[in-house]
N, C-alpha and C positions, 0 to 999 in steps of 0.2 A: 778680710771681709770688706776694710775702706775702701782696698782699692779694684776690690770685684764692682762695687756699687758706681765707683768713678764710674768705672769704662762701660757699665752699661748704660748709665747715663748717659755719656757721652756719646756710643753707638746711635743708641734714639736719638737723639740730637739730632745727629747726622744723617741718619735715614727718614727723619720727617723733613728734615731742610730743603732734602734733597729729591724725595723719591715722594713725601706725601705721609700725615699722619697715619691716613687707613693699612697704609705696605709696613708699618710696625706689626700689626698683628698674625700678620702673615710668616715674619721670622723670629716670633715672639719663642712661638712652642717649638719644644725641642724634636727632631724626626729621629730617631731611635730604630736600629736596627742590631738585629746579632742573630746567633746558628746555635743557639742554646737552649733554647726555647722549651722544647719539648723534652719531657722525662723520659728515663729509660723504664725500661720492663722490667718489675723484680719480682722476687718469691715473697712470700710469708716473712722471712724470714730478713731480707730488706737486702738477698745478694742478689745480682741484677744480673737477670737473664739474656738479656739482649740492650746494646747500649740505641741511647737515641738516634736517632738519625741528625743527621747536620744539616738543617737547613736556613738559611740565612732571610730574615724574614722580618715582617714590620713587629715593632714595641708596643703596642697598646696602651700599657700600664707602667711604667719604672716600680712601683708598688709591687704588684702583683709579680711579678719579674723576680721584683727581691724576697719577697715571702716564699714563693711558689717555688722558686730553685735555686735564688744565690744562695737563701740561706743553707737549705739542704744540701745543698754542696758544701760547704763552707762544715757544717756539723758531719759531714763523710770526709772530709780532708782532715777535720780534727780526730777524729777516731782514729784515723789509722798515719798520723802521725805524729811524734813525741815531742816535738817542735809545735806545737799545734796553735793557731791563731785565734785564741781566747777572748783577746781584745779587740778584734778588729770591728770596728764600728759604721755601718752597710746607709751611709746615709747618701742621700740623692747623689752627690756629685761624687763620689769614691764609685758609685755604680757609671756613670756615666764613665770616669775612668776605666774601670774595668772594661767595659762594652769597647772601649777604643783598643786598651791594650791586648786584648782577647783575639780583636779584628785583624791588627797590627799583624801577630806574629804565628795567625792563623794562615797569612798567607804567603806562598814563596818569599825564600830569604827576607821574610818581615824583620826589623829590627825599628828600634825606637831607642829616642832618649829622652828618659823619666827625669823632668825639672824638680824638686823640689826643698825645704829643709828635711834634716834628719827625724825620722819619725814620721811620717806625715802618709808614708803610707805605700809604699811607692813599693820596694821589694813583697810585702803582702799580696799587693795586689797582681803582682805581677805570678807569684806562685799561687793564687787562687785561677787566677788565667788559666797557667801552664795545666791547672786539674783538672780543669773544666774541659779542655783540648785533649787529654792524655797523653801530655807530654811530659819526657822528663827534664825534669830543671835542677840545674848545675849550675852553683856558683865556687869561683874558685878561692881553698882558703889562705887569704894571704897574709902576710906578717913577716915578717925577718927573716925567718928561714925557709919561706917560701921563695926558691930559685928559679931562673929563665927555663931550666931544663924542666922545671918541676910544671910549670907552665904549657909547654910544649910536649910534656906527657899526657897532659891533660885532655889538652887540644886534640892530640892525636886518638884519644876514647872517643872524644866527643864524634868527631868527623865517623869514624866505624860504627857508632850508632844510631847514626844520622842519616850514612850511607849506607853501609853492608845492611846492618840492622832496619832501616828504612823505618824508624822508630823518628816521631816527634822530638823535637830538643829546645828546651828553651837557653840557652846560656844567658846567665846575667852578669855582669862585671860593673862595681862600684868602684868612684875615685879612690876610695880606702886599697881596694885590691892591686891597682898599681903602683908596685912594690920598687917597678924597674923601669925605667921609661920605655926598655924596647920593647915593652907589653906593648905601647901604644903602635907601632911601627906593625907588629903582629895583628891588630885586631883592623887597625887600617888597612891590610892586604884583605882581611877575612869581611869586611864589610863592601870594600871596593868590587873582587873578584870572588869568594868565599872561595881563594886560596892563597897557602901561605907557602911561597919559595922553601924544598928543600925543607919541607917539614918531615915525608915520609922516606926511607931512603932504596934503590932501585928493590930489593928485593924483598922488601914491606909492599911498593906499590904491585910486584908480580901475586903476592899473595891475597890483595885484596883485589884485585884483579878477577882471580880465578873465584874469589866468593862471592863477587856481584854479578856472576852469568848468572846461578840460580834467580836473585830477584832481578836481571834485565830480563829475562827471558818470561817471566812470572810479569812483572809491568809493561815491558813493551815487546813483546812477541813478534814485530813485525822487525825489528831493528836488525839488523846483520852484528854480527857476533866476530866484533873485532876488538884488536889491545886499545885502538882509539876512543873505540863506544865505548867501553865498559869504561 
């Protein structure tokens, strides 16, 4: 908190020094955006007929944002799961987080890296995101007898759910989780190119292969129907 209050001191400081008291109020308030906004349809009975539409759109309120559908989201994520985030505490700047990480990994190959101490909030928030998105989220479990190969089994569900499946993914990996260092080598291929050398082997790729015509031809129908496209 000391040192949030520094640096906004300091900010002002520097933008009255420089640019004029009156241009402080100007980037005082926060501009707030996200694609969550609106509720879905439900029954009676609170299962949802039809989900929101996705629209990316101005914040109004951080308030009304958080009452109106963090929370209800947050108490549908805790229903239907046994892991459920009881504690999680929805105050201004955990929401301003979310609204970033949500953004983040809303869009192609989004990835981020979550700064902070242990606890503080950071995997929470990050699978409140993934619920909000309908994504599935995958962290992998690591510990001692967690091996490279166990690793790259992993990896290789993820990619088919992600591809064949054309299903939402959020992968999360904590410093605790690498177990091996040539995790790192791996996830540096997957962040650089989001491919990893000689992960699948030739007669895995003919098989995935022949199940990504149905969704190439279902998403890009205009594409010609080669082993390269696919």
């Amino acid at each position: 908190q000391e040192d949030q209050q520094w640096f906004d001191r300091t900010l002002r400081k520097l933008v009255e020094d420089h640019f004029g008291a009156e241009f402080w109020g100007h980037i005082e308030e926060r501009v707030l955006f996200c694609e969550f906004q609106r509720a879905p349809v439900c029954d009676d009975d609170g299962e949802i007929l039809e989900e929101a539409p996705s629209i990316y759109e101005y914040v109004e309120s951080v308030a009304q944002l958080r009452d109106n559908r963090i929370r209800h989201v947050l108490d549908r994520f805790n229903d239907l799961h046994r892991d459920a985030l009881k504690d999680v505490v929805l105050f201004d700047d955990a929401v301003y987080h979310l609204l970033r990480i949500a953004r983040i990994i809303s869009l192609p190959h989004g990835n981020a890296l979550l700064v902070g101490i242990g606890g503080s909030g950071k995997r929470s928030l990050t699978r409140i995101a993934s619920f909000i998105l309908n994504y599935q989220f995958f962290q992998i479990s690591g510990g001692k007898s967690y091996t490279v190969n166990n690793f790259l089994d992993d990896l290789r569900s993820l990619y088919k759910t992600a591809g064949v499946s054309a299903k939402g993914v959020t992968f999360l990996v904590t410093d605790d989780d690498i177990v091996h260092e040539v995790f790192l080598e791996y996830l540096n291929s997957f962040l650089a190119s989001g491919e990893i050398p000689s992960l699948f082997q030739k007669d895995e790729i003919d098989i995935i292969v022949g199940d990504m015509r149905c969704v190439a031809k279902k998403e890009r129908p205009w594409m010609q129907d080669t082993y390269e496209n696919m």
